[in-house]
C-alpha positions as CSV (number, residue, x, y, z in Angstrom):
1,X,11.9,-0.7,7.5
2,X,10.9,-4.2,7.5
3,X,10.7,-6.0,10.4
4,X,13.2,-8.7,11.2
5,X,12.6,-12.0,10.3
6,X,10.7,-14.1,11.8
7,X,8.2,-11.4,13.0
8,X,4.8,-10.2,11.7
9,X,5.4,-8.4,8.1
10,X,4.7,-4.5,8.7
11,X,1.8,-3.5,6.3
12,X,0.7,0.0,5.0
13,X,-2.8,1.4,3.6
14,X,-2.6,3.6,0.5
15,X,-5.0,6.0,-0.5
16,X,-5.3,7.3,-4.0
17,X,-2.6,4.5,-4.9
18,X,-3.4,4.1,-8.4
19,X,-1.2,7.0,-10.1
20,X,0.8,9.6,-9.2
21,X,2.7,10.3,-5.5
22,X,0.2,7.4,-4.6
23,X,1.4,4.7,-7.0
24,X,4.9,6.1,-6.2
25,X,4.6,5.5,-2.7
26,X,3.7,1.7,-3.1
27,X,6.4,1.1,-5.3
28,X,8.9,1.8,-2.3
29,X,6.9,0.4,0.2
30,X,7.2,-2.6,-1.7
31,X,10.7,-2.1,-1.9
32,X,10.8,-1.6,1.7
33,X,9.3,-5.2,2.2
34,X,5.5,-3.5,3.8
35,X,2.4,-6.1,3.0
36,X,0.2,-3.3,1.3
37,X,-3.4,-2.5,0.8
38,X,-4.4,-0.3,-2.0
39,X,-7.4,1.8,-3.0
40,X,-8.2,4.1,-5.6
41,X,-11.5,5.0,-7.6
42,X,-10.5,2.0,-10.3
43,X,-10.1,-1.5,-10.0
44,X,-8.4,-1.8,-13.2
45,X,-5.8,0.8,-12.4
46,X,-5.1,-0.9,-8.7
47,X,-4.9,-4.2,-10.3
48,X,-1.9,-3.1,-12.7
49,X,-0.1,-1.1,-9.1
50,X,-0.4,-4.1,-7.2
51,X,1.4,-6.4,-10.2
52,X,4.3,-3.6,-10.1
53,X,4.6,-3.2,-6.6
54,X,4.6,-7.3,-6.6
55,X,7.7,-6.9,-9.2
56,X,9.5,-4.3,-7.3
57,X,9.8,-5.9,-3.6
58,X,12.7,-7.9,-4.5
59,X,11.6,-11.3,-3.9
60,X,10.0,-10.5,-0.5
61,X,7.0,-12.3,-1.2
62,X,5.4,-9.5,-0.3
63,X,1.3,-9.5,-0.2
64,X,-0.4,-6.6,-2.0
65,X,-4.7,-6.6,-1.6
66,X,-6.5,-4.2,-3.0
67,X,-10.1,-2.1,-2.9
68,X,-11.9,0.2,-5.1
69,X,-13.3,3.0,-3.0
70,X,-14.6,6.5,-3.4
71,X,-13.5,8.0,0.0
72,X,-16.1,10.7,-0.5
73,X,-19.2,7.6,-0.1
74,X,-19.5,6.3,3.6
75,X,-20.5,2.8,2.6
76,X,-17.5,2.3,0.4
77,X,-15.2,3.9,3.5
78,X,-16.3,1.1,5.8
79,X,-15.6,-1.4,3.1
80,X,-12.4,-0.3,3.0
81,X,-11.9,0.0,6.7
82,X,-12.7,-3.8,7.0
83,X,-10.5,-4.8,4.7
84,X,-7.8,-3.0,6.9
85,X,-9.1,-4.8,9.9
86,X,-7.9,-8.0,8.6
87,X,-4.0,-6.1,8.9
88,X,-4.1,-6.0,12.4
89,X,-1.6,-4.1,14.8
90,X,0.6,-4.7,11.2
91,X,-1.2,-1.8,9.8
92,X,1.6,1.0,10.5
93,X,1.5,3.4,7.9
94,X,-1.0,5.6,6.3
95,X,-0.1,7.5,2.9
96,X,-3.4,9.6,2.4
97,X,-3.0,10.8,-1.6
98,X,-7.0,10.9,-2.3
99,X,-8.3,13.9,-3.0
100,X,-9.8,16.0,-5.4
101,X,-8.6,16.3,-9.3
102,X,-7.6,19.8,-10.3
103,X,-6.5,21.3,-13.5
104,X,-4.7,24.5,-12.5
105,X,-5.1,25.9,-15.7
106,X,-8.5,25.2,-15.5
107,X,-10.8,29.4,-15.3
108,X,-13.9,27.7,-14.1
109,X,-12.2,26.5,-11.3
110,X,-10.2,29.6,-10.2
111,X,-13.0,31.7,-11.1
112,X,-15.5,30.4,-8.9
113,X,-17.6,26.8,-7.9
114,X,-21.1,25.7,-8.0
115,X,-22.2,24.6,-4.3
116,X,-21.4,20.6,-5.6
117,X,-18.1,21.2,-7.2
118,X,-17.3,22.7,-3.2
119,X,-18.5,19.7,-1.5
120,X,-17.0,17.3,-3.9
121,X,-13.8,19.4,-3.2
122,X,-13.5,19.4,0.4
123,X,-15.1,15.9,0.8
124,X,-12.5,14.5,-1.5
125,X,-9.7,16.1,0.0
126,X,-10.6,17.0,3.7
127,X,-13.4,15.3,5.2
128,X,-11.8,11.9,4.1
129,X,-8.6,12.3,5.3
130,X,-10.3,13.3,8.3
131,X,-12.6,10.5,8.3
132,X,-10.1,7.8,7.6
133,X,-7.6,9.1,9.9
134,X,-10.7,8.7,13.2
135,X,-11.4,5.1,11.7
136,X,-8.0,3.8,11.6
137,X,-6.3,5.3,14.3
138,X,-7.2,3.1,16.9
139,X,-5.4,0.4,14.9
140,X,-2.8,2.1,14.0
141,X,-2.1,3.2,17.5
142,X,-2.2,-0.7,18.5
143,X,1.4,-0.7,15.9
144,X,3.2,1.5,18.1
145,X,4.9,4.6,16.6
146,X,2.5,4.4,13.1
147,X,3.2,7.3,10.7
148,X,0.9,9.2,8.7
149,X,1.5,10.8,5.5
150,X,-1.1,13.2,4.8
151,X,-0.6,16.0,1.4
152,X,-1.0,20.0,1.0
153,X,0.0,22.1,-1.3
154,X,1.9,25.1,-1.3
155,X,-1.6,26.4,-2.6
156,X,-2.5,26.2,1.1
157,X,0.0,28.8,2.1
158,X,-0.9,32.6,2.6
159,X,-0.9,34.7,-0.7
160,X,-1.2,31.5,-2.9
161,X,-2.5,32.4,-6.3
162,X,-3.9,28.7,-7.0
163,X,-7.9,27.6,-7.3
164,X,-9.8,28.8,-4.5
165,X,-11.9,26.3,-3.4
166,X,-8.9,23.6,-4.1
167,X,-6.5,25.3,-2.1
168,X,-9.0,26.0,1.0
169,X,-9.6,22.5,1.3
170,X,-5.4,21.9,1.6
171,X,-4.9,24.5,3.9
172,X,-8.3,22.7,5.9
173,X,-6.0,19.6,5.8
174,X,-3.1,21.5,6.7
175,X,-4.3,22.9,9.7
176,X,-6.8,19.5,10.9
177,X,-3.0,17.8,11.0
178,X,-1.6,21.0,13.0
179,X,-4.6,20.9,15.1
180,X,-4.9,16.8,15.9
181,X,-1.4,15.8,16.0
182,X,-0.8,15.9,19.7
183,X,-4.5,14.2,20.1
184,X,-2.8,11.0,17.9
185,X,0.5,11.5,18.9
186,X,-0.4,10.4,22.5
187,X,-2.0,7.3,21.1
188,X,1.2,6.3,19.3
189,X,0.0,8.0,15.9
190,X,2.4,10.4,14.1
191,X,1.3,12.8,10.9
192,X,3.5,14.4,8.6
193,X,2.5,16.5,5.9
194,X,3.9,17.3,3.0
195,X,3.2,20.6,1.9
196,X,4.6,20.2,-1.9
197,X,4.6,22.1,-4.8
198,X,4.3,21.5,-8.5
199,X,5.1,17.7,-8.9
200,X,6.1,16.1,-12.2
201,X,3.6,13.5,-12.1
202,X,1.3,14.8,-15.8
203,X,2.3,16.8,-18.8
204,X,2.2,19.7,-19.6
205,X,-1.8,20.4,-20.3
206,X,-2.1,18.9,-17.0
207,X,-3.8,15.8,-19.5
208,X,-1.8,12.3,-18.7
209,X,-0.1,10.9,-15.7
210,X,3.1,10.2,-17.7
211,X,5.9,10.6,-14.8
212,X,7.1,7.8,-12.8
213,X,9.1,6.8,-9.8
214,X,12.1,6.0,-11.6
215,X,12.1,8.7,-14.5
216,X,15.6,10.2,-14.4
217,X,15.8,13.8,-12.9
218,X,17.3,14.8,-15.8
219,X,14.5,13.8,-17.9
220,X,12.2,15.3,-15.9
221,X,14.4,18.4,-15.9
222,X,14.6,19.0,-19.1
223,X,10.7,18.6,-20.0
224,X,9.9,21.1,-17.6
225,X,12.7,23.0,-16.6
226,X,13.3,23.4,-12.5
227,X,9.3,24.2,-12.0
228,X,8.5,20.5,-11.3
229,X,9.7,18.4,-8.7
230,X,10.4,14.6,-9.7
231,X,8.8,12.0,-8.0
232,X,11.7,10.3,-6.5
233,X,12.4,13.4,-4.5
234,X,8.9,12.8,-2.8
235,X,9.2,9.9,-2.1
236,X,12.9,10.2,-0.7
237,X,11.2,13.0,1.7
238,X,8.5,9.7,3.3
239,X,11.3,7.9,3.5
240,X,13.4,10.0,5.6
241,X,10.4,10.5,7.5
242,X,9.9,6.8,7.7
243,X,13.9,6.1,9.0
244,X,13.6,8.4,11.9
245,X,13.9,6.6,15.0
246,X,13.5,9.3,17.4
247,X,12.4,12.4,15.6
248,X,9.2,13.2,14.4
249,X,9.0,15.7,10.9
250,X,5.7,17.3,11.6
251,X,5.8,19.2,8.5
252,X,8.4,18.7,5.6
253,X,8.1,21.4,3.0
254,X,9.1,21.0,-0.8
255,X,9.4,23.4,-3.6
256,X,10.8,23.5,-6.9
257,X,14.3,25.6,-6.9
258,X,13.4,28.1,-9.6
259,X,16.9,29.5,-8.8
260,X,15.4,33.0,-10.9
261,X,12.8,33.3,-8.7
């Protein structure tokens, strides 16, 4: 939450902001009155979050900066981490959405992986969680009580059927937050993971990112039956996460019903 008036605005560092659980999540941190910093891949595509998030804080005056950045490139991570610098102790969240594209339709993908398309992989989705998670935790500790939203997949979980290499990289993430939690917890630093499956954020061929924060359950619903899980439920879930004041939710797990399953 916010902090009272008069006092320093809390702040928050997106990853992977411009789409998706990403984009999502700075439309309620906006809400929630957090000065943010945003980075993606695209400039363009920050540009237009930043403007929404602007729109949905209520009148907050909120201040929303932005950075493009591939978190895979170690020059354009340290431009990022100095642009966090300038947040301070403010700096208490951490929703970690980079990672690596994947079409889970996609044969060449679940059939096998050149040597690049596996480093790609687990540098988009491990190595920079685990490098930007090092970098920033010293500030973040200086916040007192910061949370950390890193995301699996249920593809990470024994006897997952999903693409190989994808899923080995969220079960790497998986298991670096089960294995460093107590190691940032004693510095004031607490992850949660989501471990989700399918979310409604792209149609059906997997194509465009059509889903949004505010798309009615229904709607979502009745596109793709009770396989997807909408948005807003995600979000709800960092949100419960973010109003504990004395519990920590080290792992929060999310499916779709499938009530025939």
């Amino acid at each position: 939450m916010p902090s009272a008036e008069g006092t320093p605005r809390p702040a928050a560092l997106i990853t992977g902001a411009s789409l998706g659980i990403g984009r999502a999540s700075a439309l309620e941190l906006a809400r929630r009155g957090f000065d943010l910093l945003l980075t993606s891949r695209e400039q363009k595509a920050l540009d237009s979050v930043a403007a929404e998030a602007k729109s949905a804080s209520s009148g907050a005056q909120i201040r929303v900066a932005s950075q493009a950045a591939d978190l895979t490139v170690p020059a354009d991570r340290q431009r990022l981490y100095e642009r966090a610098a300038a947040l301070g102790d403010r700096l208490s969240v951490l929703v970690h959405c980079a990672g690596a594209q994947v079409d889970p339709e996609a044969e060449a993908v679940r059939a096998g992986a050149t040597e690049e398309r596996v480093q790609e992989t687990f540098d988009a989705t491990l190595v920079s969680a685990a490098e930007v998670l090092a970098a920033l935790s010293e500030q973040l500790a200086s916040a007192g009580g910061a949370r950390v939203f890193l995301l699996s997949s249920d593809w990470a979980l024994p006897g997952a059927t999903g693409p190989p290499v994808f899923s080995a990289a969220k079960a790497g993430l998986l298991h670096l937050a089960r294995t460093s939690r107590r190691h940032y917890a004693e510095q004031g630093v607490l992850i949660t993971v989501l471990v989700l499956g399918d979310v409604a954020t792209y149609d059906e061929d997997w194509a465009e990112p059509i889903w949004s924060l505010d798309d009615p359950v229904e709607q979502v619903k009745e596109r793709h039956g009770e396989g997807r899980i909408p948005l807003r439920d995600v979000i709800d879930a960092i949100g419960f996460v973010l109003d504990r004041h004395l519990a920590q939710v080290d792992e929060l797990y999310m499916m779709p019903l499938r009530p025939e399953a």
